[in-house]
Every structure is written in C-alpha cells, then in structure tokens.
C-alpha positions as CSV (number, residue, x, y, z in Angstrom):
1,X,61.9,-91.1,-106.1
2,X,64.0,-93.6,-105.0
3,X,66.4,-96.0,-106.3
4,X,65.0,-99.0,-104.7
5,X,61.4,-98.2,-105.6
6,X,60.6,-100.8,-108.6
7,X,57.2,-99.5,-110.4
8,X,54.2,-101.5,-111.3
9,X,54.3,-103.8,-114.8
10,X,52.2,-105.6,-116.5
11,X,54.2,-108.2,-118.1
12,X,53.5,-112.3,-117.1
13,X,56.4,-113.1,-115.0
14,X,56.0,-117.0,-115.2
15,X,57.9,-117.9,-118.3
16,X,60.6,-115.3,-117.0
17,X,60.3,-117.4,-113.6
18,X,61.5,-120.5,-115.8
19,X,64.1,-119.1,-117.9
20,X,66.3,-117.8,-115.1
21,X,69.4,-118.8,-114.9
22,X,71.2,-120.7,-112.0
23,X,74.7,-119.7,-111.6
24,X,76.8,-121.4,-109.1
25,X,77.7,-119.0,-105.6
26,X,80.6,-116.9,-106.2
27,X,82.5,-115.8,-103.6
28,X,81.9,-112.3,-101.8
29,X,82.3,-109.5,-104.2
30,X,83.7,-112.0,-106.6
31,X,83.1,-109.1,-109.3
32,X,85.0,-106.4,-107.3
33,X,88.1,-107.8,-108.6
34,X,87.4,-106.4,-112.4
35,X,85.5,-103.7,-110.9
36,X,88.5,-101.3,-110.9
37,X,89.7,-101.5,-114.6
38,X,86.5,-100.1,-116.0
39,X,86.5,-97.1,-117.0
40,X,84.6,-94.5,-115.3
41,X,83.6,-91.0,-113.8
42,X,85.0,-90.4,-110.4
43,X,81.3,-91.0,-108.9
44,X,81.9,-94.9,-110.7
45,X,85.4,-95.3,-109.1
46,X,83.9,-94.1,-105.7
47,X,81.3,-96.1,-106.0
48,X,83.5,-99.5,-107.3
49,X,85.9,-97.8,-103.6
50,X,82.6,-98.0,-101.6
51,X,81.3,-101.5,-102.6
52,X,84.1,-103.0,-101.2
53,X,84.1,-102.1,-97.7
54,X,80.5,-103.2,-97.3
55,X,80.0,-106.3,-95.6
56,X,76.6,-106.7,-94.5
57,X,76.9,-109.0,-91.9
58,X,78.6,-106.0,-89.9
59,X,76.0,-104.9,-87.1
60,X,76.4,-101.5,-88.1
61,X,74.4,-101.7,-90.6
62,X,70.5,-101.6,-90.4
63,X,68.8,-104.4,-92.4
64,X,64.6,-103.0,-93.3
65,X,62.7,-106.0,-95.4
66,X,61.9,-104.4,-98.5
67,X,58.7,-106.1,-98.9
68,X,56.1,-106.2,-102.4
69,X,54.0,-103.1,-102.4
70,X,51.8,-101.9,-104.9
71,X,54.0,-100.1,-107.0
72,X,56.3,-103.4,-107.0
73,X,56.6,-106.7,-106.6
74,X,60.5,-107.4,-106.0
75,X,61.6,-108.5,-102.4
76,X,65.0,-107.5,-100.7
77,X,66.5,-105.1,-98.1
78,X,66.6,-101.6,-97.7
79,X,69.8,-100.9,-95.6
80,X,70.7,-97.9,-92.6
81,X,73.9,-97.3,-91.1
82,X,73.6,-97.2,-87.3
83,X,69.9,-94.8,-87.0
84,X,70.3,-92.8,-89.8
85,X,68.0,-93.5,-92.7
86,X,67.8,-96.4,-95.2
87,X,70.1,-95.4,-98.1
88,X,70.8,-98.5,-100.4
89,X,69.2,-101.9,-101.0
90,X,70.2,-105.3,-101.6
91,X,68.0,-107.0,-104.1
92,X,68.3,-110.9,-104.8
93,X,67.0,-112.4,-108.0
94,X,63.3,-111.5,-108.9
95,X,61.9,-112.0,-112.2
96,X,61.9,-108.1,-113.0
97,X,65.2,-107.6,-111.4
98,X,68.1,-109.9,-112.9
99,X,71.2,-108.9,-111.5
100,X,73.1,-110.0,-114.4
101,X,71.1,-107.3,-116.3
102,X,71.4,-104.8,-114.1
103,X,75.0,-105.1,-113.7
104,X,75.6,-105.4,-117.3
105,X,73.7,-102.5,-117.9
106,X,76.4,-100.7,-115.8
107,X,79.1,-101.6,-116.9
108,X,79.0,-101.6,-120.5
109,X,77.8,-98.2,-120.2
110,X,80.6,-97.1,-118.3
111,X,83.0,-98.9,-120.8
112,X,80.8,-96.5,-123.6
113,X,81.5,-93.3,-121.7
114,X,78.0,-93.2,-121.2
115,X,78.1,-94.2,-117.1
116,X,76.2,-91.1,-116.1
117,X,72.7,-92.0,-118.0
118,X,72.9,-95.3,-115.6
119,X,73.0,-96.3,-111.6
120,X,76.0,-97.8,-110.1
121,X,75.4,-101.2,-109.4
122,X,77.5,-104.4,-108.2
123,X,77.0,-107.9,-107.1
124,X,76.9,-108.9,-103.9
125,X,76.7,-111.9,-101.7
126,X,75.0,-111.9,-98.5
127,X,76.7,-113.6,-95.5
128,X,75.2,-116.1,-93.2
129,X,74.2,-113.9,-90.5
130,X,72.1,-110.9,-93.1
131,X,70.9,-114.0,-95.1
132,X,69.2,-115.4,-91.6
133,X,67.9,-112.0,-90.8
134,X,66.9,-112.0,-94.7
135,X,65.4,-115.4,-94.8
136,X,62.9,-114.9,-91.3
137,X,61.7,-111.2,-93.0
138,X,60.9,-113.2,-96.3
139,X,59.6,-115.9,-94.1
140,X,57.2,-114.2,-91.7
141,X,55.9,-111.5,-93.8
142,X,52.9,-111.6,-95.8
143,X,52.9,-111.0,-99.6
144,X,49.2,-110.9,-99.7
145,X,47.5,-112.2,-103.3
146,X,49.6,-110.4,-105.9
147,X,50.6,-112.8,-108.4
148,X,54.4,-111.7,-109.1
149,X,54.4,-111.2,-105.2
150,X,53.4,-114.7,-104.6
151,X,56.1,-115.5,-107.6
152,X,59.1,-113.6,-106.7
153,X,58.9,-114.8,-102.6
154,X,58.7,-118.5,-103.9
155,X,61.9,-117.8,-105.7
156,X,63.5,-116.6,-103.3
157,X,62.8,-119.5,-100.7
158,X,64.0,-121.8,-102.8
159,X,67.1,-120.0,-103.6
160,X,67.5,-120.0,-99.9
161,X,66.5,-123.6,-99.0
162,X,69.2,-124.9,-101.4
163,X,71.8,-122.3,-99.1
164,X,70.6,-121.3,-96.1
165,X,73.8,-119.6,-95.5
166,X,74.1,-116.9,-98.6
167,X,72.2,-115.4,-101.1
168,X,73.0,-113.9,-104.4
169,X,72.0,-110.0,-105.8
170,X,72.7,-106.5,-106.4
171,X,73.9,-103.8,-104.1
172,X,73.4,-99.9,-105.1
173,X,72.9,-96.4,-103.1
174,X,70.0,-94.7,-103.3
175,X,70.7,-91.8,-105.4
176,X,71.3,-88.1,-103.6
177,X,69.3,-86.3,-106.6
178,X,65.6,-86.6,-106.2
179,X,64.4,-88.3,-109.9
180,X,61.4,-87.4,-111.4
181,X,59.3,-90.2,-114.3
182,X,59.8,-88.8,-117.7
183,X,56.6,-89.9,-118.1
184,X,56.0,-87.5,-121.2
185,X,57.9,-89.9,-123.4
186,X,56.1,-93.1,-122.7
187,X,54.0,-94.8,-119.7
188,X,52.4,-98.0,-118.6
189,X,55.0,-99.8,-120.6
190,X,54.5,-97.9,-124.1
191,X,56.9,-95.6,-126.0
192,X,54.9,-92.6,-127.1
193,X,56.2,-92.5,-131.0
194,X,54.5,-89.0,-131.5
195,X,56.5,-86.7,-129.2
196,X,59.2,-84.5,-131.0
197,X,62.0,-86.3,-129.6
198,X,60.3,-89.9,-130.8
199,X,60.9,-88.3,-134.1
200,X,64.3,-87.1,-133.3
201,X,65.7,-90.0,-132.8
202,X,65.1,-91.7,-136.3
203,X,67.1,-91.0,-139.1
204,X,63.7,-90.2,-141.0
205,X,62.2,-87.5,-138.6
206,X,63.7,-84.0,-138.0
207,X,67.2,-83.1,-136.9
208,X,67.1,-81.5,-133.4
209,X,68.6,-78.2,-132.8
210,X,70.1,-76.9,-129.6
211,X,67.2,-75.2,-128.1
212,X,67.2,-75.0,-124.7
213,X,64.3,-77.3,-123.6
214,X,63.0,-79.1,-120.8
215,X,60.4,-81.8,-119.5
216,X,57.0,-81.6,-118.0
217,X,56.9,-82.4,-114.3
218,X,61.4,-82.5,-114.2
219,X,62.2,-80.3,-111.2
220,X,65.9,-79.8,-109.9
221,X,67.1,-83.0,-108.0
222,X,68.2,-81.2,-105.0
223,X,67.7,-78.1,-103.0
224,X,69.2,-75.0,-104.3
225,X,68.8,-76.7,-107.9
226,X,68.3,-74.3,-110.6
227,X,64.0,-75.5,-110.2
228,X,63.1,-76.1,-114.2
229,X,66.2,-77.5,-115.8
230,X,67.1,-77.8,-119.6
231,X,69.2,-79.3,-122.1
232,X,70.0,-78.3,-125.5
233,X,67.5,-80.3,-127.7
234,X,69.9,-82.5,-129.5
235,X,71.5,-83.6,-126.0
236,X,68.5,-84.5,-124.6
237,X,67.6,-87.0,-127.8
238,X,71.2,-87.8,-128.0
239,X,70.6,-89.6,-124.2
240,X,67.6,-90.9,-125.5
241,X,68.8,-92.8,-128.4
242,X,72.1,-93.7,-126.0
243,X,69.6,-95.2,-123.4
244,X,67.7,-97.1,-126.3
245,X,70.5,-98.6,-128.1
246,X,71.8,-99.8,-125.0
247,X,68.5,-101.6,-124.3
248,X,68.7,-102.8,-127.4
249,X,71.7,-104.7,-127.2
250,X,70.4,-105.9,-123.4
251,X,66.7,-107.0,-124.3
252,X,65.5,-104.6,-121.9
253,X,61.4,-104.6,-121.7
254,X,60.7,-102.6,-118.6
255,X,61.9,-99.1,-119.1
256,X,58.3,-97.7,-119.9
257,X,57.4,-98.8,-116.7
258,X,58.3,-95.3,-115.1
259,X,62.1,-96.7,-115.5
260,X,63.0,-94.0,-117.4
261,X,63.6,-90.8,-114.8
262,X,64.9,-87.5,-115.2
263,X,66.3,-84.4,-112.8
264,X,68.0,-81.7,-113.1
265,X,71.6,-80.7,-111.7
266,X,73.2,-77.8,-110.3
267,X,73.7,-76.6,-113.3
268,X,70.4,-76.6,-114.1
269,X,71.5,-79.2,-117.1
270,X,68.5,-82.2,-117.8
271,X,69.6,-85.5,-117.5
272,X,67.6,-88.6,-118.7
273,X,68.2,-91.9,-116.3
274,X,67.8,-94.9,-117.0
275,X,66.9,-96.8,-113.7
276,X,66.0,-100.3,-112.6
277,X,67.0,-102.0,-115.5
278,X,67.0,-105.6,-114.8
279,X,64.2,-106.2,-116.3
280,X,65.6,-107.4,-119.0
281,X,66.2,-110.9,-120.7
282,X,70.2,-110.7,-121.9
283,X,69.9,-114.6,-124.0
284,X,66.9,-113.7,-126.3
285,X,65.7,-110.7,-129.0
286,X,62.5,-109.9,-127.1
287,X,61.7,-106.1,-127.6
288,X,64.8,-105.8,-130.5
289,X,62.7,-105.3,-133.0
290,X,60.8,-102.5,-131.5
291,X,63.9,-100.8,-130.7
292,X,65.0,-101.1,-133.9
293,X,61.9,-99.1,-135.1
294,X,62.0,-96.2,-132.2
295,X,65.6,-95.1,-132.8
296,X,67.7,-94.8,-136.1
297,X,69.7,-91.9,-135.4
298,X,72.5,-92.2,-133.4
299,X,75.6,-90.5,-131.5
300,X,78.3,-90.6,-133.6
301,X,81.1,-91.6,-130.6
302,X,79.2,-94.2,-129.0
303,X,78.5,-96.1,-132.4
304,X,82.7,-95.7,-133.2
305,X,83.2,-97.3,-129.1
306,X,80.6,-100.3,-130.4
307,X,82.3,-100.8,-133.4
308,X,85.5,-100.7,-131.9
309,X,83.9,-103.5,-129.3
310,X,83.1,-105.3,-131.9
311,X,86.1,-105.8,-133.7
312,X,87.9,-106.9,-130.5
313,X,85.4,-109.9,-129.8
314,X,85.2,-110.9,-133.3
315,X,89.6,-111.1,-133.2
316,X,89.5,-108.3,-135.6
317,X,91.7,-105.7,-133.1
318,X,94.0,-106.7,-130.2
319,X,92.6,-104.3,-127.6
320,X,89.7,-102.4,-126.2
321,X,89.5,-99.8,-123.3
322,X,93.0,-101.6,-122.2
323,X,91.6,-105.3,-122.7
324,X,94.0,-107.1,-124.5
325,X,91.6,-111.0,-123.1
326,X,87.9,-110.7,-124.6
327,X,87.1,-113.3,-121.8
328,X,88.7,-110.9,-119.1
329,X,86.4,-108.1,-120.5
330,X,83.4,-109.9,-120.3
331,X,84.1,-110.8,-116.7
332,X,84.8,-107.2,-116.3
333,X,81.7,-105.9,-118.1
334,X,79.7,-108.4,-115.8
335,X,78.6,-111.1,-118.0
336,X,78.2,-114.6,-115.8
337,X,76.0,-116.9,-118.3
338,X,77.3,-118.1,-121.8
339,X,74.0,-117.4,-123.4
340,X,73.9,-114.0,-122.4
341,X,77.3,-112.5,-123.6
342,X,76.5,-114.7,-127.1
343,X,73.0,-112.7,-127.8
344,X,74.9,-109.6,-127.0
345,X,78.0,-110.1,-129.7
346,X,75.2,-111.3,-132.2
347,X,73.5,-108.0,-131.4
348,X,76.1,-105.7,-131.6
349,X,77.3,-107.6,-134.7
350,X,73.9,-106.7,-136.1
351,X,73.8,-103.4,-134.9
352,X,77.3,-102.1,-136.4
353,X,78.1,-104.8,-139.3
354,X,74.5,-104.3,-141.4
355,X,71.9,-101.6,-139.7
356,X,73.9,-99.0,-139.3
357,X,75.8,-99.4,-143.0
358,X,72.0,-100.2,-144.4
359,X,70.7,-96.7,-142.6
360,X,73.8,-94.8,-143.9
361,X,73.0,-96.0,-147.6
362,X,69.6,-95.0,-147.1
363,X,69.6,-91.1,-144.6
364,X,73.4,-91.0,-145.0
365,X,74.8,-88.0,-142.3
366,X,70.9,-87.9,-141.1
367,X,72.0,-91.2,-139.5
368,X,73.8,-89.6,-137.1
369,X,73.4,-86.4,-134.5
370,X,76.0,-83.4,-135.2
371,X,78.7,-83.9,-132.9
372,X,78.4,-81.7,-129.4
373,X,79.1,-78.4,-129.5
374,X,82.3,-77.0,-127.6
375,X,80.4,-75.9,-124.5
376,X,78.8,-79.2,-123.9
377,X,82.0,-81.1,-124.3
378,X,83.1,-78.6,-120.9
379,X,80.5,-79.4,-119.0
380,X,80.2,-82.8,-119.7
381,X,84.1,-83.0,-118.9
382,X,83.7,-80.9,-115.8
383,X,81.2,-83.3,-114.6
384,X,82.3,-85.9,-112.0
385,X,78.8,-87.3,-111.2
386,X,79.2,-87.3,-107.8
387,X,76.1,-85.6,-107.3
388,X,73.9,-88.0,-108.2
C-alpha cells in the first residue's frame, strides 16, 4: 500500500474548494531552512538530509502523472530516478490534500516525540521545467466525470495559469514497509466506537493491559518480518489516542477513509500509521467535537510536551524543544496561514487548560494510560525508523 495512494471519501469537496488558502510562492524549499532544528528520529533527520538535494527539474529524475483513479481523486507526480521504479510523489494542493496540513501534521508530531506514528513530509516547489512537464500531463489527460476529479484538475490549472513557471505542494518517499488498512477500527469514514480499543481510549471504558495483541489483516511490512505482529495492548491504544489527539488539534476529517494503516516491523512490534493526512481543515473545529467524544484517556508524556507547548505560546515559559521565538517555532512546525496556527493555540488551550483538568476531576489517574513499561522504553529507544 503505497504512500501516494489517496483512498476514496465521501465528503463534498466544494466548500473545501473555496476556503483554501492562497499563500504567496515561497522560494524553493523555503521550509528546509527550519527543517533541521526539529527534533527527530534519525529516519526524520535523513529524511529533512534527503529533501534537500532533490531538485526536480534535474533530468535524472523520472516524472509519471499521478492521475485521479478510483480509489482517489488528487492529481500530482509519482517520481523514478533514472529506470528504477517510482518511489515518492509530489502532490500540489487538492482539496483532500492541504499541504499545510500535511506538513503540520509532521512536524508537530516530531516536536511530540511521536514522529514515528506519521510520514515524513516537506514542501516543495516545483521548477519551471517539472511544472511544464506537470502542466501538459494535467493538461492532456482526461479526468473522466468524477466530481472531485473534475474539482481538483480545475484547481490546479488555475494555480498554474496565474504561474506558469512553479507550482506549490508536498514532497514524501513512498514508504519501504508494505502498510496494511486498519480497517478493524473504523471504515468508509466512521470510527467503530464498539471495538475494545474504542473503549480503551476513554477514561470511562477499561484500562488496557499489556497483552500481546494484534490486528486482523496486519502482516509484517517487509520480507523476513516476523508475519503476524503484536503490541502490548496498552501501546497499541496508547498510538491510538496519540494519533486522535493530534487530529484533534489539526481538524483532521479523513483518517477513516483507510488513512489509518498499520504493519508490522522486524521485531514483529505493531505500529499504527497515520497516513495521508491533509485532509484536514487547520482554521475551523470541524470534527473536534467527535474527537473529543472518541478519546479521553491519554499518554501521560505527550499531554506534559502539550502543556509545555502551551505555556510557551501563551508567554508563560521562555523556551520549548530549544525555541526561545514562538514565531520561529511556528515557521519551524510548518504553519504558513495566520488562521491556521490561531485554531491550533485555541485548541491546545482547550485541550490542556479545561478538558484535561475537567476529566481528571471526574476519572482522576483513569485519565491517563500507566506509563510504558521498561522494555518498551528499549525498544522504542532502540528504534531509528529507518525502516519504514
């Protein structure tokens, strides 16, 4: 399952279409410049290494039009070196597919210590000679008479008749780990509140233990994988929550369209991914509210980092993760509109200054999962993602 492979949705794309943001063209890699104070895993410094040596413009590199298909409506490239197979993509704004969002997504969760439940991700610009190959695919290609597709191709012609010499959008690799839908836990853009682990992850509902478990239809992501992976129960909600709160905070709407993944690694550990995930709208509260009834139960270190956060954009601590300049962090954790970084402090504000102190009044320590035992600490530790 691919990276670049964006899954089928049923939400109406034409307000979305109008409540885009324009941003003014940055220069090339503009963001690369922050890239390399975030903290990370060694897979995100590689990756934040990597991003800046690609120029696409360079004949060496293979541009495929990634056209609408079935399973997705979102335009953009697929991209080879030399012969060798398509391995990464270049997607420009499409209604499901903000880059803002995605990038955000990223980075925040990398400033969390949470990096390795998301995909790397970075803006790019394309130059004038892969945005004329771009612009005659986009051009010449049908899109047949799928809405979004009809939607998302008039977008994109008008971002490129107003600069016919660059476009903007996200670059990423196409993971190494085969990743499978956990479908089990929700599908065709619904949450399924009845599995064990829906109930796990509100204060309410049962404390998970550290049973060994896995998920239907989760193989091992690579050959030679151990081929039915597991995670301690307790870790596997623990992501779960993680990936929700964060989604929260984001207005994400399109994870239960097969955007939530999973895979096994050579370990034969269970990760939980979340994938795809601009499909979100950063500068309103859609979706908050449901989010806010799915989890209640969180991990303890990642509410102390967003409370931490907090305090630093509110001018209540002089520092996080080494940022002294809130508006230095924010171009580091890839905000670009004004709108979008305020709905996020108002959310976190939310989140840490009156739910969590209202849900500790009312479940107390049940707010919260136990903290990870020893031997997960290790492995986490030992763990540079580079795998994925």
């Amino acid at each position: 399952m691919s990276q670049e492979r964006e899954k089928p949705r049923k939400a109406d794309l034409s307000r979305r279409l109008s409540a885009l943001p324009v941003f003014a063209v940055m220069g090339l890699l503009a963001s690369a410049a922050f890239a390399q104070t975030v903290p990370g895993k060694k897979r995100d410094v590689d990756f934040d290494a990597h991003v800046k040596t690609v120029d696409l413009d360079d004949p060496q590199y293979r541009l495929e039009y990634k056209k609408p298909t079935p399973d997705g409506s979102s335009i953009g490239l697929f991209i080879g070196v030399g012969d060798k197979p398509t391995d990464r993509s270049f997607v420009p704004t499409n209604p499901s597919s903000i880059p803002e969002a995605e990038v955000v997504a990223y980075r925040l969760a990398r400033f969390l210590g949470v990096s390795r439940l998301f995909y790397p991700v970075d803006y790019y610009q394309l130059g004038p000679k892969a945005t004329a190959k771009f612009a005659q695919m986009v051009k010449t290609t049908s899109v047949g008479d799928d809405k979004d597709s009809i939607q998302n191709r008039d977008l994109v012609l008008k971002e490129l008749k107003s600069n016919p010499n660059t476009i903007f959008g996200i670059y990423r690799l196409r993971p190494k780990t085969k990743m499978f839908a956990a479908s089990v836990l929700g599908r065709e853009g619904k949450f399924d509140e009845t599995t064990g682990l829906s109930k796990e992850i509100r204060a309410s509902g049962p404390m998970p233990d550290q049973r060994a478990v896995g998920l239907d239809g989760v193989k091992g992501g690579q050959a030679g994988f151990p081929a039915n992976p597991t995670e301690q129960r307790v870790e596997l909600a623990r992501q779960l929550s993680t990936i929700f709160v964060m989604d929260m905070l984001l207005g994400q709407w399109d994870r239960f369209w097969n955007n939530l993944e999973a895979s096994g690694d050579k370990n034969g550990r269970l990760k939980l991914i979340a994938r795809d995930n601009g499909g979100a709208t950063l500068d309103d509260f859609e979706g908050y509210e449901d989010y806010n009834r799915w989890v209640s139960r969180f991990d303890r270190d990642l509410i102390d980092r967003l409370t931490a956060l907090n305090a630093f954009l509110k001018g209540r601590a002089p520092e996080f993760a080494g940022f002294s300049d809130i508006e230095a962090w924010k171009k580091a954790a890839g905000f670009r509109g004004k709108s979008s970084f305020e709905t996020f402090a108002k959310k976190l504000s939310t989140l840490v200054e009156k739910r969590i102190p209202a849900l500790m009044r009312e479940y107390g320590d049940k707010t919260f999962f136990p903290s990870k035992s020893a031997e997960v600490v290790r492995l986490d530790a030992a763990d540079p993602g580079t795998d994925d």
